[in-house]
C-alpha positions as CSV (number, residue, x, y, z in Angstrom):
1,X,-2.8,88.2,72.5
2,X,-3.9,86.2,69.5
3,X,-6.4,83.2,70.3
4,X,-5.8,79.5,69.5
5,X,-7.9,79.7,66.3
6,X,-5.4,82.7,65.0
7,X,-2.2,80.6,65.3
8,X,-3.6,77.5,63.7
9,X,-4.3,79.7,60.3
10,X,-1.8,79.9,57.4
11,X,-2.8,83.3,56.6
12,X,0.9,83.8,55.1
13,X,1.1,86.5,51.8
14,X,1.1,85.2,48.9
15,X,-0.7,81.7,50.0
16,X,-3.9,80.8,48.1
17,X,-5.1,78.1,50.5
18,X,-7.5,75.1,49.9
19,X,-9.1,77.3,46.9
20,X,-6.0,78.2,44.8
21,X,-5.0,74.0,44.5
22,X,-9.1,73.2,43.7
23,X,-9.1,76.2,41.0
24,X,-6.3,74.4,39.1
25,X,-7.9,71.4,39.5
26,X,-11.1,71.9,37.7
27,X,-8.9,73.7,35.4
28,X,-7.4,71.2,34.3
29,X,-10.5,68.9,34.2
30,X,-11.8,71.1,32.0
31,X,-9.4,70.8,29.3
32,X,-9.3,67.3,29.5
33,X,-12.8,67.1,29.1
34,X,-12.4,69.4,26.3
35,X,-10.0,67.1,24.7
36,X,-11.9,63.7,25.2
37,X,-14.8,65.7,23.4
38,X,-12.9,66.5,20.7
39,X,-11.7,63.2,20.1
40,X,-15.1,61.3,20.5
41,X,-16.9,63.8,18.4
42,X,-13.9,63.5,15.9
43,X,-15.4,61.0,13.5
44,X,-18.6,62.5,13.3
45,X,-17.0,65.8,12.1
46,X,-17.6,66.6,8.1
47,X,-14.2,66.8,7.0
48,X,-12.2,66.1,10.1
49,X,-12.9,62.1,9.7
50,X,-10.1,60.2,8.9
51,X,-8.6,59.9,5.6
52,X,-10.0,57.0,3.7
53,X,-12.0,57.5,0.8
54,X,-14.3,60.7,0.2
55,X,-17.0,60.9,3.0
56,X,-21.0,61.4,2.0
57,X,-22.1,62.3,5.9
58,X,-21.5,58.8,7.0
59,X,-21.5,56.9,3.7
60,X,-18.6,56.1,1.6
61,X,-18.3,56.4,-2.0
62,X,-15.9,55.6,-4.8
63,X,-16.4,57.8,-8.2
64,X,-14.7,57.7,-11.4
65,X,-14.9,61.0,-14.3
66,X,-13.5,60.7,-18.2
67,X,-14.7,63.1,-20.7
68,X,-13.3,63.8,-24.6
69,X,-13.7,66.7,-26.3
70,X,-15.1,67.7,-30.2
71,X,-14.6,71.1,-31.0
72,X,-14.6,73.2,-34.2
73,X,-13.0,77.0,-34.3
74,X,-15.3,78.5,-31.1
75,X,-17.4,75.9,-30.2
76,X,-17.0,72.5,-29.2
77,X,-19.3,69.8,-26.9
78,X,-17.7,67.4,-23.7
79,X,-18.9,63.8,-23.7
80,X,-18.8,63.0,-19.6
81,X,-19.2,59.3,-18.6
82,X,-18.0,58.4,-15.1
83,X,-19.1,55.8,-12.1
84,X,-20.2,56.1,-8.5
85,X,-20.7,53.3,-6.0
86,X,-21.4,53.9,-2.1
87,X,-23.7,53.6,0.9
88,X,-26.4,55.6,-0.9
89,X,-29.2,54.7,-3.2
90,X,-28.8,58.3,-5.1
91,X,-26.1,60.6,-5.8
92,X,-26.2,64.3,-7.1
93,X,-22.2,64.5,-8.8
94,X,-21.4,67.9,-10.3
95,X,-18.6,67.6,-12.5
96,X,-16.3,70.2,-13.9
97,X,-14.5,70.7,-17.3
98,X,-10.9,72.1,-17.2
99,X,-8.5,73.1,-19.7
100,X,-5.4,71.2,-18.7
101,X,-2.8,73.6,-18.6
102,X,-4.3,76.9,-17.7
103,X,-6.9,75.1,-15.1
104,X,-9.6,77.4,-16.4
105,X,-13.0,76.2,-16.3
106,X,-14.7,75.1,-19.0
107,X,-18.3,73.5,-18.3
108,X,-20.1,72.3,-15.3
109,X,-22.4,69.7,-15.3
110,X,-24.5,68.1,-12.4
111,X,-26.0,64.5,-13.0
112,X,-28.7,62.5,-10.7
113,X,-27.7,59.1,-10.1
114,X,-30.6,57.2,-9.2
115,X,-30.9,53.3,-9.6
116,X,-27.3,53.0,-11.3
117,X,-23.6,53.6,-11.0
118,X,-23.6,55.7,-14.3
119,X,-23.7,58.6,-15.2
120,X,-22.9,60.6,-18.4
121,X,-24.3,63.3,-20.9
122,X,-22.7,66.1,-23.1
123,X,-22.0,69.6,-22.4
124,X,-21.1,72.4,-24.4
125,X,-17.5,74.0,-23.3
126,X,-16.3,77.5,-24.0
127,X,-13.5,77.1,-26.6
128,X,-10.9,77.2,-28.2
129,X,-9.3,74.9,-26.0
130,X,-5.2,74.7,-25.2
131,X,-3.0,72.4,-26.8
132,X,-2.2,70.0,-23.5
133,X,-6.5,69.2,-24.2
134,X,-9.3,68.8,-21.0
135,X,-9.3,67.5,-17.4
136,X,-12.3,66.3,-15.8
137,X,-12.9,66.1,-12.0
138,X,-15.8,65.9,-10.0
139,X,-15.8,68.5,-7.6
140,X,-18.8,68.6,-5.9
141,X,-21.1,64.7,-4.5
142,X,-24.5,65.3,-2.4
């Protein structure tokens, strides 16, 4: 004959008991934990901050590229001139030459901005160069 202790139990198949319910609940902690991480670490993320303006680790900056082209037959030299402005006292900008319509590359250059918001120089490009001309971006700001 089963004791008082063994009728009390729920010792039903298929029953989990106290543990199942407190397994799912730090589950579940977990992953919201996970989440709220996430999202407090979020802004401090290179490239997953928000959208605004280009991100320097946490300084802003606003830059500007223009260049013009003089070639003759296989040669031909890129005058750059462009801006920065931002949170830091110096900028390394590497800027690249394109042809416009085939999006080949055609120079790189990489200025130090120290002290100023300029920056410009000449480069020589590989030529001959197509007929929609040159596109300057800057694709690269340390």
């Amino acid at each position: 004959m089963p004791t008082h202790e063994w009728t009390l139990a729920d010792d039903r198949p298929g029953m989990g008991g106290p543990r199942k319910g407190r397994k799912a609940l730090i589950a579940v902690l977990v992953i919201v934990g996970a989440i709220a991480l996430f999202v407090v670490l979020r802004p401090f993320a290179p490239g997953l901050g928000e959208q605004g303006g280009p991100k320097l680790g946490h300084r802003t900056y606003n830059a500007k590229v223009g260049c013009q082209v003089d070639s003759s037959g296989d040669s031909g030299t890129v005058t750059i001139d462009g801006t920065i402005s931002g949170d830091a006292p110096h900028f390394t900008v590497t800027v690249e030459v394109l042809d416009a319509a085939t999006k080949q590359r055609l120079a790189v250059r990489t200025f130090e901005v120290r002290g100023t918001t300029k920056f410009g120089g000449t480069t020589p490009a590989q030529a001959p160069l197509g007929p929609a001309g040159i596109e300057c971006r800057i694709s690269k700001v340390v």
